[in-house]
C-alpha positions as CSV (number, residue, x, y, z in Angstrom):
1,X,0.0,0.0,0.0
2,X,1.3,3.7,-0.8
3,X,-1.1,5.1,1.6
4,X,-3.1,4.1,4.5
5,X,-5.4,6.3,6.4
6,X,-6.3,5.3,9.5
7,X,-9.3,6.6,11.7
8,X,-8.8,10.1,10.7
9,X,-10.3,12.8,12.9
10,X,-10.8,16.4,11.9
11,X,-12.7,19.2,13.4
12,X,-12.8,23.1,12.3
13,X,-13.9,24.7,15.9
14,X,-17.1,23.3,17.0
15,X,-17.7,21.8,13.4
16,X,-16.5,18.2,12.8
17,X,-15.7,17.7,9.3
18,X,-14.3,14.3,9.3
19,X,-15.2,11.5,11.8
20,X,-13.3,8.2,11.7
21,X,-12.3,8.1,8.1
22,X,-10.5,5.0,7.4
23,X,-8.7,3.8,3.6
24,X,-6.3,2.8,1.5
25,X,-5.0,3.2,-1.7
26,X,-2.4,0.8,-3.6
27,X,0.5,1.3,-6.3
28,X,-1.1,1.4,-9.5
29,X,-4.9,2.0,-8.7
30,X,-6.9,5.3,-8.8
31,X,-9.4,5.9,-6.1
32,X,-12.1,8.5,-6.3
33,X,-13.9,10.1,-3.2
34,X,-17.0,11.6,-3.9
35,X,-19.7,13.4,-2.5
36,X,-21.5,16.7,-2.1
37,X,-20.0,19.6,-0.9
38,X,-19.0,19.9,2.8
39,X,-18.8,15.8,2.8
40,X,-15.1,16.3,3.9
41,X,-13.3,15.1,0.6
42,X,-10.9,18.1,0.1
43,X,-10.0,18.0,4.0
44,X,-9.0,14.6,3.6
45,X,-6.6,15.8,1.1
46,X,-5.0,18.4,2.6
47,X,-4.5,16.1,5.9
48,X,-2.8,13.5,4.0
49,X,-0.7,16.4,2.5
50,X,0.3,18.0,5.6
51,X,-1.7,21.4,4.7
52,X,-3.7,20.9,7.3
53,X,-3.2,18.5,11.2
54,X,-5.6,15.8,12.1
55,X,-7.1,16.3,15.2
56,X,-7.0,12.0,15.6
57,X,-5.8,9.1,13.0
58,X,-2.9,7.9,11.4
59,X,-1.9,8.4,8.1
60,X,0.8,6.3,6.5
61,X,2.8,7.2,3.1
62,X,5.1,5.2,1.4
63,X,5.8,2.9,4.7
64,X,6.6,6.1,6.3
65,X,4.0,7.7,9.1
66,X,3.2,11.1,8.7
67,X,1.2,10.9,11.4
68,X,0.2,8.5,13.9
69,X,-2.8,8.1,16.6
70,X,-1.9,8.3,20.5
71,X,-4.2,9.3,23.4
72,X,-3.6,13.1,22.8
73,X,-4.7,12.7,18.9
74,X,-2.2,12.6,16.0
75,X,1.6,12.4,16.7
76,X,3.5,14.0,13.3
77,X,6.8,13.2,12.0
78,X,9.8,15.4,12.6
79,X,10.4,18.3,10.0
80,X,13.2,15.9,8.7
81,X,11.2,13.4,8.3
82,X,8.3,15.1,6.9
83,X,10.5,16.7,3.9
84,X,11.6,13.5,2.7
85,X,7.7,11.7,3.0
86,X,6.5,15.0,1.3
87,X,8.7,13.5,-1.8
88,X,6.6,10.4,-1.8
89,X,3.2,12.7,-2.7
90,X,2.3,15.0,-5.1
91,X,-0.5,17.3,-5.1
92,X,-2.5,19.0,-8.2
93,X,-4.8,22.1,-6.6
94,X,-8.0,23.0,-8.1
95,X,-6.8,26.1,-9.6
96,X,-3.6,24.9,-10.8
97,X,-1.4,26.8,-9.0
98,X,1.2,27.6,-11.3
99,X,3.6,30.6,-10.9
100,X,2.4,33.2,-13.2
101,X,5.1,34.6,-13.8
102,X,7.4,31.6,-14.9
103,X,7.5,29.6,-18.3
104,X,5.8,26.1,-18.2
105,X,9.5,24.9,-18.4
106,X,10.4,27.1,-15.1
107,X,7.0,26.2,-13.6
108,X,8.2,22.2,-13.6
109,X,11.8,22.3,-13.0
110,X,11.4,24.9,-9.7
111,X,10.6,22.0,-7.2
112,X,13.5,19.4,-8.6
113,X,16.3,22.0,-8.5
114,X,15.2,23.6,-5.6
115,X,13.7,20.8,-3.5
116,X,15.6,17.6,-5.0
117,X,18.7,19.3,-5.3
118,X,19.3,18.3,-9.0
119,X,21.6,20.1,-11.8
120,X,19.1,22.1,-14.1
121,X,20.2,20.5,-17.0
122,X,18.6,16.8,-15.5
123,X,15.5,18.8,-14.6
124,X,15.4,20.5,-18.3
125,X,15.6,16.3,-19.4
126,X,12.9,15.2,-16.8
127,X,10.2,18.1,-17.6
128,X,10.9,17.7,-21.6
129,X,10.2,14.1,-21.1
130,X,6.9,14.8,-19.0
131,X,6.0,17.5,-21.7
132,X,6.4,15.1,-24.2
133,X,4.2,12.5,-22.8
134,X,1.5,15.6,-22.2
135,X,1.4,16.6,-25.7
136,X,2.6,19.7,-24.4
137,X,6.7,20.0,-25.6
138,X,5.3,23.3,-27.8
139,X,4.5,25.1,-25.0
140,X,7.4,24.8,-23.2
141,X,8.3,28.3,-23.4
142,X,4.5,29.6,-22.6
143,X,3.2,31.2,-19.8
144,X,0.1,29.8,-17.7
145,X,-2.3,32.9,-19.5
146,X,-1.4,31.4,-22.9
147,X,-2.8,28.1,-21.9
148,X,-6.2,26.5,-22.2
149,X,-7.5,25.2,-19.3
150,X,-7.1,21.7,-19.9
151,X,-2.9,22.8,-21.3
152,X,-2.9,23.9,-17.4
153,X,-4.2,21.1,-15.8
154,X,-1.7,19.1,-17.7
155,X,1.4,21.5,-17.1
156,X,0.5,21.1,-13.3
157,X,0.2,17.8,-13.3
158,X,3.4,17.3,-15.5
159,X,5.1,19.9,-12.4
160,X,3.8,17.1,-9.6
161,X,5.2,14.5,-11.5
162,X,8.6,15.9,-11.9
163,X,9.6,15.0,-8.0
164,X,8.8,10.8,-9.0
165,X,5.8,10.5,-6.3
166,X,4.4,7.8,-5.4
167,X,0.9,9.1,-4.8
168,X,-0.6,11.5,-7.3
169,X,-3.7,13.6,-5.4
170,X,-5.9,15.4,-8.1
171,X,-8.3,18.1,-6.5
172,X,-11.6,18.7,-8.6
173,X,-9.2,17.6,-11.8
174,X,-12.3,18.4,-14.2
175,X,-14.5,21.4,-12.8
176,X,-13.1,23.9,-15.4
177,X,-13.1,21.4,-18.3
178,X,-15.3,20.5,-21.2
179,X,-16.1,17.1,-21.9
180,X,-12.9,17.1,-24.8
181,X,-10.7,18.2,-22.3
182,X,-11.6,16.0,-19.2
183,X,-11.3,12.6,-21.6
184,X,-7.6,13.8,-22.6
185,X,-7.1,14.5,-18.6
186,X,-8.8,10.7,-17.9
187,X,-6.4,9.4,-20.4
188,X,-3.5,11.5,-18.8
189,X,-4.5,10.1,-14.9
190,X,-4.7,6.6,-16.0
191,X,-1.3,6.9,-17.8
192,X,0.2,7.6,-14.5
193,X,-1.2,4.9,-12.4
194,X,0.1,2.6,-15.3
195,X,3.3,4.6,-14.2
196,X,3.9,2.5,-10.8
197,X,1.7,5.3,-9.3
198,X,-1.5,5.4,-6.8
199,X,-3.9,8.1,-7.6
200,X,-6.3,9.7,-5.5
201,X,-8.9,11.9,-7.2
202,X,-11.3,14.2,-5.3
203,X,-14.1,15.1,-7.6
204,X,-18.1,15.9,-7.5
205,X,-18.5,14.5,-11.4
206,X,-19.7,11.5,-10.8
207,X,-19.4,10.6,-15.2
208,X,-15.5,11.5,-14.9
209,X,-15.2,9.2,-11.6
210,X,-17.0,5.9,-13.2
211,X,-15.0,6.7,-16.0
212,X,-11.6,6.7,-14.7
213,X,-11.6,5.3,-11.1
214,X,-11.1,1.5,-10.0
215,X,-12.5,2.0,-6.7
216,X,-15.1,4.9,-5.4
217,X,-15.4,6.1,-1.8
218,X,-18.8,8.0,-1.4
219,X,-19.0,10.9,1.8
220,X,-21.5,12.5,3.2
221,X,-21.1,14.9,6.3
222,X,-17.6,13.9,7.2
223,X,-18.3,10.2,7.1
224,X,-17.8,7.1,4.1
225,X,-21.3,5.9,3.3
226,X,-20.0,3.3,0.7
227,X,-17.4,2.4,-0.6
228,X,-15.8,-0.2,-3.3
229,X,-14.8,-1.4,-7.0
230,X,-16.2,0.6,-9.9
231,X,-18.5,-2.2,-10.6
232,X,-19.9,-3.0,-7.7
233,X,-20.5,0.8,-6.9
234,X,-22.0,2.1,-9.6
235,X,-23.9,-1.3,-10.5
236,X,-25.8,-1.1,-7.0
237,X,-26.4,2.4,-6.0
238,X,-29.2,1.3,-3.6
239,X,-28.3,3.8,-1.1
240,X,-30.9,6.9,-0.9
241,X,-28.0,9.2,0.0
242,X,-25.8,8.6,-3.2
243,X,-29.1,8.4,-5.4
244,X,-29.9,12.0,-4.0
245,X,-26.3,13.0,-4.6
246,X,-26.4,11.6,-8.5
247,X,-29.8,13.5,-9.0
């Protein structure tokens, strides 16, 4: 497994967002969670990133523990530690985040040079390579305003894949995509799990998630209401909850 979670525990003041959330995810496979807003899917990412502290829970990445349950709630790693199990996960925000002001080339090799430590010549070879496989080696000399949408989505997810992850996390990967764009980006996410990578896709479209995902994990109010193989999830949606959701 490249990631267990473990009982996770997350509350925002009096407001509990996440109650005992429990998965894993395996090299290879992509796992969707699911779910209406304020289910708790985006928390879960940003705990399993280190963006934001459990309150309870483990989390294991890699075979390393970010974080692990004790009587006083979640116990993190070191800031040592943490750097190098940061490596092992890479992130791809909602918005993109790229840095408007740099290149799609500068955009990817940042994080190697800087982070990695490696010469900029290597990084130059590793982000061409990623372009390449994005259909994107023409724009290596753009800016993020030059870009389509779905030209960002891929330049971001070519920058996450430039530090060799293990775990790919996609936030919302479709919301600003037409349905052209999010089968080149299904295409793209399936790629990388073929890659020796797990993949762990937050998303409300439900199409995009039957269509790409192994394994689905519906939420509703902080908690897993159902949760299994592609088949088996969306050939038995007997639950009210997820037929209200779909509707």
């Amino acid at each position: 497994m490249v990631l267990e979670v473990d009982g996770l525990n997350k509350s925002f003041g009096d407001k509990t967002v996440l109650r005992d959330v429990s998965f894993q995810l395996d090299t290879k496979e992509i796992l969707a969670i699911i779910g209406p807003s304020g289910a708790g899917k985006t928390t879960i990412l940003r705990c399993i990133n280190a963006l934001e502290k459990s309150d309870g829970g483990t989390v294991k990445i890699d075979g390393d523990y970010l974080c692990k349950d004790d009587d006083s709630g979640s116990i993190y790693a070191s800031n040592e530690e943490m750097k190098s199990i940061r490596k092992s996960i890479g992130l791809v925000f909602q918005n993109y985040n790229l840095f408007p002001h740099m290149s799609v080339m500068e955009n990817i090799i940042e994080a190697p040079i800087n982070v990695i430590g490696i010469s900029k010549r290597e990084a130059e070879q590793r982000a061409m390579e990623l372009l390449e496989s994005m259909g994107l080696v023409d724009k290596k000399d753009s800016y993020p305003f030059q870009l389509s949408g779905g030209q960002q989505q891929r330049v971001a997810i070519a920058r996450a894949c430039a530090l060799n992850p293990k775990i790919m996390c996609l936030d919302e990967p479709t919301s600003a995509l037409d349905p052209e764009l999010r089968e080149g980006i299904a295409n793209v996410i399936q790629r990388l799990a073929g890659d020796d990578m797990g993949v762990l896709i937050i998303t409300h479209d439900m199409a995009f998630a039957e269509r790409v995902a192994d394994r689905i994990i519906f939420m509703e109010e902080g908690e897993i209401v159902k949760e299994g193989s592609n088949e088996d999830f969306f050939g038995n949606l007997r639950d009210s909850r997820i037929r209200r959701f779909i509707s």
